[in-house]
DSSP file (Angstrom, degrees, kcal/mol; ACC not computed):
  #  RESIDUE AA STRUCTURE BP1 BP2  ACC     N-H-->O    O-->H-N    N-H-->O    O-->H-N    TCO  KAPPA ALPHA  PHI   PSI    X-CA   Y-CA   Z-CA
    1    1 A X              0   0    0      0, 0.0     2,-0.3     0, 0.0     0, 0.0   0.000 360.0 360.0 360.0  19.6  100.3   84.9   78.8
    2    2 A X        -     0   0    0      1,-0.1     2,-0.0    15,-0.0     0, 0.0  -0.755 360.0 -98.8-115.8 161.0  103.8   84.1   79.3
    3    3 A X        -     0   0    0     -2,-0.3    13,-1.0    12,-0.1    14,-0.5  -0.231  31.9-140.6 -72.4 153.7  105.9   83.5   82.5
    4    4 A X  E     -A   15   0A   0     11,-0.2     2,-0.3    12,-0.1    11,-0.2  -0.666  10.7-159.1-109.1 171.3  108.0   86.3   83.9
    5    5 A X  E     -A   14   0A   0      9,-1.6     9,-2.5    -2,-0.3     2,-0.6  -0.826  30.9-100.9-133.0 168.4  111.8   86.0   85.6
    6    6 A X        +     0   0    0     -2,-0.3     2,-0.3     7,-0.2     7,-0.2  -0.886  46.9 171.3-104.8 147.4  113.3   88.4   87.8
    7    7 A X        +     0   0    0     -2,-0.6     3,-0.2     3,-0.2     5,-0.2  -0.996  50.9  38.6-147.5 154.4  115.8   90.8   86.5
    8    8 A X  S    S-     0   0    0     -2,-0.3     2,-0.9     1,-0.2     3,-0.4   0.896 135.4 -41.0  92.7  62.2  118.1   93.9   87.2
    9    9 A X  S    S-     0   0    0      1,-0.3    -1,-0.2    -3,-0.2    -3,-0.1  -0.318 105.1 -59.6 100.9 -52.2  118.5   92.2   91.2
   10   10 A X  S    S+     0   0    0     -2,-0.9    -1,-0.3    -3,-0.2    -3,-0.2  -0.407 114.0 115.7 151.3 -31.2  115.2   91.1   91.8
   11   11 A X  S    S+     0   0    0     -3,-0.4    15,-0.4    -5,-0.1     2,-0.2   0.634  83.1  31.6 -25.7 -16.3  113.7   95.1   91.4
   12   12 A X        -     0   0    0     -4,-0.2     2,-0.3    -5,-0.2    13,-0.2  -0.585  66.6-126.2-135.7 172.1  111.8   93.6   88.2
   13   13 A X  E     - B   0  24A   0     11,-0.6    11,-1.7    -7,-0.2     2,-0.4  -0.876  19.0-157.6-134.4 154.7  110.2   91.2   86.2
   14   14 A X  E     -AB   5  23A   0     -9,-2.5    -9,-1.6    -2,-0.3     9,-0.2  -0.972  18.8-124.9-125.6 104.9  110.8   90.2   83.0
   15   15 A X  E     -A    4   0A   0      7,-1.2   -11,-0.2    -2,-0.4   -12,-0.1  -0.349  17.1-158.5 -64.8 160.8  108.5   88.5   80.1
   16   16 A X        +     0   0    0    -13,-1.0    -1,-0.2     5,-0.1   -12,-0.1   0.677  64.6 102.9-117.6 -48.0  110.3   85.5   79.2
   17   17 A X  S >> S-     0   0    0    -14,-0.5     4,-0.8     1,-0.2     3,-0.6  -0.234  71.8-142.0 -34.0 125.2  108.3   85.3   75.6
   18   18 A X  T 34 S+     0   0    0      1,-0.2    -1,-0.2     2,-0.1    -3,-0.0   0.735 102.2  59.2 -61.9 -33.4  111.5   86.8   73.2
   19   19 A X  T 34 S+     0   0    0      1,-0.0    -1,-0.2    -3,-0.0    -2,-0.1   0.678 114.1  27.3 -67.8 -29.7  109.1   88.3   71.4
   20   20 A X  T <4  +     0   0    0     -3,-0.6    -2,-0.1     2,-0.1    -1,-0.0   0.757  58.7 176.5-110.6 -78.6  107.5   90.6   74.4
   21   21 A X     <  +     0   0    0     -4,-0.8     2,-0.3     1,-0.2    -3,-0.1   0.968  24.6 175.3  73.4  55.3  110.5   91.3   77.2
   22   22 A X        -     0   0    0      1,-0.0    -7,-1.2     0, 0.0     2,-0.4  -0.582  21.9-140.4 -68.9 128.7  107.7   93.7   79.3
   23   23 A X  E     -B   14   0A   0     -2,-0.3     2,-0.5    -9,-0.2    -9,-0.2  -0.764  16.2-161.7 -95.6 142.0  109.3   94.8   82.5
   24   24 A X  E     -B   13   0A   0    -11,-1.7   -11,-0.6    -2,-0.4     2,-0.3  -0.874   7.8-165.5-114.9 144.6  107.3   94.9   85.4
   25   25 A X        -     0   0    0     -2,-0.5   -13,-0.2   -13,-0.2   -14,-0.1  -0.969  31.6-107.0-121.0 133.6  107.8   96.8   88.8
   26   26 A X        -     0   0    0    -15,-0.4     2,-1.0    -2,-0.3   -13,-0.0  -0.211  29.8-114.8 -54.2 148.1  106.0   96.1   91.9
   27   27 A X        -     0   0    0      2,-0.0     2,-0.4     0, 0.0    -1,-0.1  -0.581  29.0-152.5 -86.2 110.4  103.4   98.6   93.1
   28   28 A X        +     0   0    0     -2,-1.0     2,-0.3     2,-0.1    -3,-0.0  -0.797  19.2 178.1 -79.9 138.4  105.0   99.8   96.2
   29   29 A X        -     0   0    0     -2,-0.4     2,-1.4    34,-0.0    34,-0.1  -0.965  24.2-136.6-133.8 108.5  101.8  101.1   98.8
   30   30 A X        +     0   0    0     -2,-0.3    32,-1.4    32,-0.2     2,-0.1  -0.483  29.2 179.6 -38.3  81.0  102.9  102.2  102.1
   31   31 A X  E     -C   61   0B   0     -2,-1.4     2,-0.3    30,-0.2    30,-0.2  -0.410  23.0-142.1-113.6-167.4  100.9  101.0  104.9
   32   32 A X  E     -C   60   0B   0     28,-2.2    28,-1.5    39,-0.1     2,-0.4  -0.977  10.9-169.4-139.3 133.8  100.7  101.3  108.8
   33   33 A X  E     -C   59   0B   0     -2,-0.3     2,-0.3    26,-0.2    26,-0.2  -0.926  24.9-175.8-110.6 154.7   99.8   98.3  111.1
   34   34 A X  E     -C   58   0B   0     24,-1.0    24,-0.7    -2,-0.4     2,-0.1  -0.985  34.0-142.3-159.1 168.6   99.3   99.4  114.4
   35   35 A X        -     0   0    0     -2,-0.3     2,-0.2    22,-0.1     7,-0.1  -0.302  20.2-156.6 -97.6 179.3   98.5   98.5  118.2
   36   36 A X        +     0   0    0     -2,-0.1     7,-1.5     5,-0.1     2,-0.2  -0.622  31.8 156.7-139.7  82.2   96.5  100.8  119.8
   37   37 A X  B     -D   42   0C   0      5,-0.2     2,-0.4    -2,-0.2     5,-0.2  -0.616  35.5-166.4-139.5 172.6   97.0  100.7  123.8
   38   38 A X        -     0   0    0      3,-1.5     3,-0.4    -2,-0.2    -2,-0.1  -0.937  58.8 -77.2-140.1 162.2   97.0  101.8  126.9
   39   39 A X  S    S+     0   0    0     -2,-0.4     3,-0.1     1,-0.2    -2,-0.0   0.602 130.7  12.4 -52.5  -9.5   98.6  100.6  130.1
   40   40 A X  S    S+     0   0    0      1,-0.1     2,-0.3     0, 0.0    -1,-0.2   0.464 124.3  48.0-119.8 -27.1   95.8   97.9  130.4
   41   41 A X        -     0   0    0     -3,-0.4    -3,-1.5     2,-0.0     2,-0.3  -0.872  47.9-167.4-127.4 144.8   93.9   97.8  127.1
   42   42 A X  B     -D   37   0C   0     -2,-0.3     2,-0.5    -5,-0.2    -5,-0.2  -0.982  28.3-125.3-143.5 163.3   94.4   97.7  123.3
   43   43 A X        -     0   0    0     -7,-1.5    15,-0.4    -2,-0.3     2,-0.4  -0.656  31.3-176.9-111.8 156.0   92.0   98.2  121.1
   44   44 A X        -     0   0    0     -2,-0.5     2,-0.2    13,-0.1    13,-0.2  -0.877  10.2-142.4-131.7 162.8   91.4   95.5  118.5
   45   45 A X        +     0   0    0     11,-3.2    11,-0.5    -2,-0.4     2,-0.3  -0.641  16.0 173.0-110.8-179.8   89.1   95.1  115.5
   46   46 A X        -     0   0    0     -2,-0.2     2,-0.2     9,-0.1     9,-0.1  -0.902  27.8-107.1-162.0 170.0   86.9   92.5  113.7
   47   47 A X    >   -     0   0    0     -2,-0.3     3,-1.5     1,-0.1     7,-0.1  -0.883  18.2-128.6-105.9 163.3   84.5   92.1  111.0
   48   48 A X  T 3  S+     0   0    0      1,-0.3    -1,-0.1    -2,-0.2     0, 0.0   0.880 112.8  51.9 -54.2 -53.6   80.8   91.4  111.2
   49   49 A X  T 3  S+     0   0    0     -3,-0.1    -1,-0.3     2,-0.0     2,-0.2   0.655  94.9  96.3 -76.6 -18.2   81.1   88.4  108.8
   50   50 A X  S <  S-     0   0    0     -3,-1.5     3,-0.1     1,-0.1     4,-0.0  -0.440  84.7 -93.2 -77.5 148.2   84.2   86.6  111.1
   51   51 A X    >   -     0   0    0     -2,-0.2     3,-1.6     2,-0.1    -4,-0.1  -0.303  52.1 -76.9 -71.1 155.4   83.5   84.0  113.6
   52   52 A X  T 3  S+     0   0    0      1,-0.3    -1,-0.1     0, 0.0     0, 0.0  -0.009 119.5  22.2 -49.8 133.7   82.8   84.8  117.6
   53   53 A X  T 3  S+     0   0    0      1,-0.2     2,-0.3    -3,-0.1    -1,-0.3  -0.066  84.7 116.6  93.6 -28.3   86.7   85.5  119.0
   54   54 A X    <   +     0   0    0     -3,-1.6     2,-0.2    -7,-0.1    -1,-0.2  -0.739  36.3 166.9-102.0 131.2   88.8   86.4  116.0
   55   55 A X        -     0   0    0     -2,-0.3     2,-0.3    -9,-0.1    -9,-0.1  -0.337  14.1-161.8-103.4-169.6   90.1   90.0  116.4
   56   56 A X        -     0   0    0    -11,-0.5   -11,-3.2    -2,-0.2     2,-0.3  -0.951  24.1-101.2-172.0 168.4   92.8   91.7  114.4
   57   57 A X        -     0   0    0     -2,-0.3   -22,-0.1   -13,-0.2   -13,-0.1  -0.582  48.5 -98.6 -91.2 148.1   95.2   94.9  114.7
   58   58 A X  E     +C   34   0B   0    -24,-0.7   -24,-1.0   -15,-0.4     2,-0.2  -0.153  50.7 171.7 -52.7 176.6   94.2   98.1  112.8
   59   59 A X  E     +C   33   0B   0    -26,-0.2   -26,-0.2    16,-0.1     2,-0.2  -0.696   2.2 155.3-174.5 136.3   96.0   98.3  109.7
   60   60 A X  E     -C   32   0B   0    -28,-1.5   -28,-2.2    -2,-0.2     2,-0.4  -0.956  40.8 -84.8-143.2 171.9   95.7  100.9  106.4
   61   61 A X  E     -C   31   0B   0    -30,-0.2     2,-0.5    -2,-0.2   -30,-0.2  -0.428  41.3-117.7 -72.5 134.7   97.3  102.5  103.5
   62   62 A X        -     0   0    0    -32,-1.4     2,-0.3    -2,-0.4   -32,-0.2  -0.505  30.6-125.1 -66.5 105.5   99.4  105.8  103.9
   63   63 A X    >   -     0   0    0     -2,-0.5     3,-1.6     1,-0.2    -1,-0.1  -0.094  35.7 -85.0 -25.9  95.8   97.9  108.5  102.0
   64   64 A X  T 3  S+     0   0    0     -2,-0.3    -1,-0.2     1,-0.2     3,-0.1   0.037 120.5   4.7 -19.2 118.6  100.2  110.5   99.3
   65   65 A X  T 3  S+     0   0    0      1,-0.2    -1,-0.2    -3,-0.1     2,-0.1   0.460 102.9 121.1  79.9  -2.6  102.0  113.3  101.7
   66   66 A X    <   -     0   0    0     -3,-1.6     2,-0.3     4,-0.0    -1,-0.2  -0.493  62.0-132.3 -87.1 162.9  100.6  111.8  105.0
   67   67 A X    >>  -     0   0    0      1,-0.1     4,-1.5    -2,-0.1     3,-0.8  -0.795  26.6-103.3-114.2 172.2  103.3  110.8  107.3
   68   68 A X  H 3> S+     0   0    0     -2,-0.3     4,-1.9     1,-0.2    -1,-0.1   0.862 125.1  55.5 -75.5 -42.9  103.2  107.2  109.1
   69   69 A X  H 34 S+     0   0    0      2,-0.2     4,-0.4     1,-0.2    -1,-0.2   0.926 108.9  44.4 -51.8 -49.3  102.0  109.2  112.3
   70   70 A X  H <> S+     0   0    0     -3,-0.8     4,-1.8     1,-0.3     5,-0.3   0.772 108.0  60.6 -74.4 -40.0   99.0  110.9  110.5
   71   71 A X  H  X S+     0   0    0     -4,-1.5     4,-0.8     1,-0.2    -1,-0.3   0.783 103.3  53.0 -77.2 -22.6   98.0  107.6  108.8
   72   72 A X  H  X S+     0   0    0     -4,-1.9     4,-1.9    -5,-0.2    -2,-0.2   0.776 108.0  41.6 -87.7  -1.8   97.5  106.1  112.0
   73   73 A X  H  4 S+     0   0    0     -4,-0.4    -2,-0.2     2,-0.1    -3,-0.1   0.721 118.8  47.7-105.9   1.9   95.3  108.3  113.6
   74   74 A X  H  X S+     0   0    0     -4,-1.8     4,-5.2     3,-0.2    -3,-0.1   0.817 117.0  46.1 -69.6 -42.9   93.1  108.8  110.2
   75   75 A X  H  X S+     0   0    0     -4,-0.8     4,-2.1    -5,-0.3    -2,-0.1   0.948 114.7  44.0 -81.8 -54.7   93.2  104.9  109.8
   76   76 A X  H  < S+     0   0    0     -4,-1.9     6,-0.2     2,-0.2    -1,-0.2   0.480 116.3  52.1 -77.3   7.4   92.2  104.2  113.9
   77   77 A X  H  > S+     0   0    0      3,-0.2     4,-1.2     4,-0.1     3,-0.2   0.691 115.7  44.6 -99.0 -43.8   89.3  107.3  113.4
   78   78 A X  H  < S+     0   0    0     -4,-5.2    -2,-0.2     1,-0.2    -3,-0.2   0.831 121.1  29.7 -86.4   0.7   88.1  105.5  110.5
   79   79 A X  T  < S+     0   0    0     -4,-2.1    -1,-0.2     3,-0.1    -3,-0.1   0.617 134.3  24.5-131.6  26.2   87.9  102.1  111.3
   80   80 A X  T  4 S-     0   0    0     -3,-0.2    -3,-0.2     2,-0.1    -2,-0.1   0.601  88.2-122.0-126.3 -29.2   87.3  102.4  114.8
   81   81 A X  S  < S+     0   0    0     -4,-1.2     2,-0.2     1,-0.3    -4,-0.1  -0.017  74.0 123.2  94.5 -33.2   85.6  105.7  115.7
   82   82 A X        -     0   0    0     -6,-0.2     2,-0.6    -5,-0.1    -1,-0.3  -0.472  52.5-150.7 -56.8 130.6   88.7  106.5  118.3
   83   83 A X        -     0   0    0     -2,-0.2     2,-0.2    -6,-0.1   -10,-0.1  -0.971  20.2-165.6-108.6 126.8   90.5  109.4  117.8
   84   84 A X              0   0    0     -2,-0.6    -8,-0.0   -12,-0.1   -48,-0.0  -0.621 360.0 360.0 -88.1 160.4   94.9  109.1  119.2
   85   85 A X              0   0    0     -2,-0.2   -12,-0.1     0, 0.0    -1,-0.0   0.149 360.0 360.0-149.5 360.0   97.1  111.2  119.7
């Protein structure tokens, strides 16, 4: 329950309790946003539950061993049904 500081550069966190000194590291997750287009069109998303108008760009996390390429056309097959190339 105690506050943390950053240390060793910012790479870290640090409990500040003398007692504890727990180091922390951020969880690094690769992801991919991405546009989807064509010379006229891009393909956009939404969800059911957002109000009439609001789109968004695809976006997911990069598998373990997938390459940024491969994670977008896994990411725009699942959450659109398109397959790129």
């Amino acid at each position: 329950g105690s506050r943390t500081a950053p240390f060793r550069l910012g790479t870290q966190r640090r409990c500040t309790n003398s007692e504890c000194g727990a180091r922390q590291r951020p969880r690094i997750e690769p992801s991919v946003i991405m546009l989807v287009a064509t010379d006229t069109h891009c393909l956009l998303g939404r969800k059911a539950s957002w109000v009439p108008g609001r789109y968004s760009t695809l976006a997911g996390f990069v598998e373990f061993g997938e390459s940024l390429e491969e994670a977008v056309q896994r990411e725009t097959q699942e959450e659109s049904g398109v397959s790129v190339d």
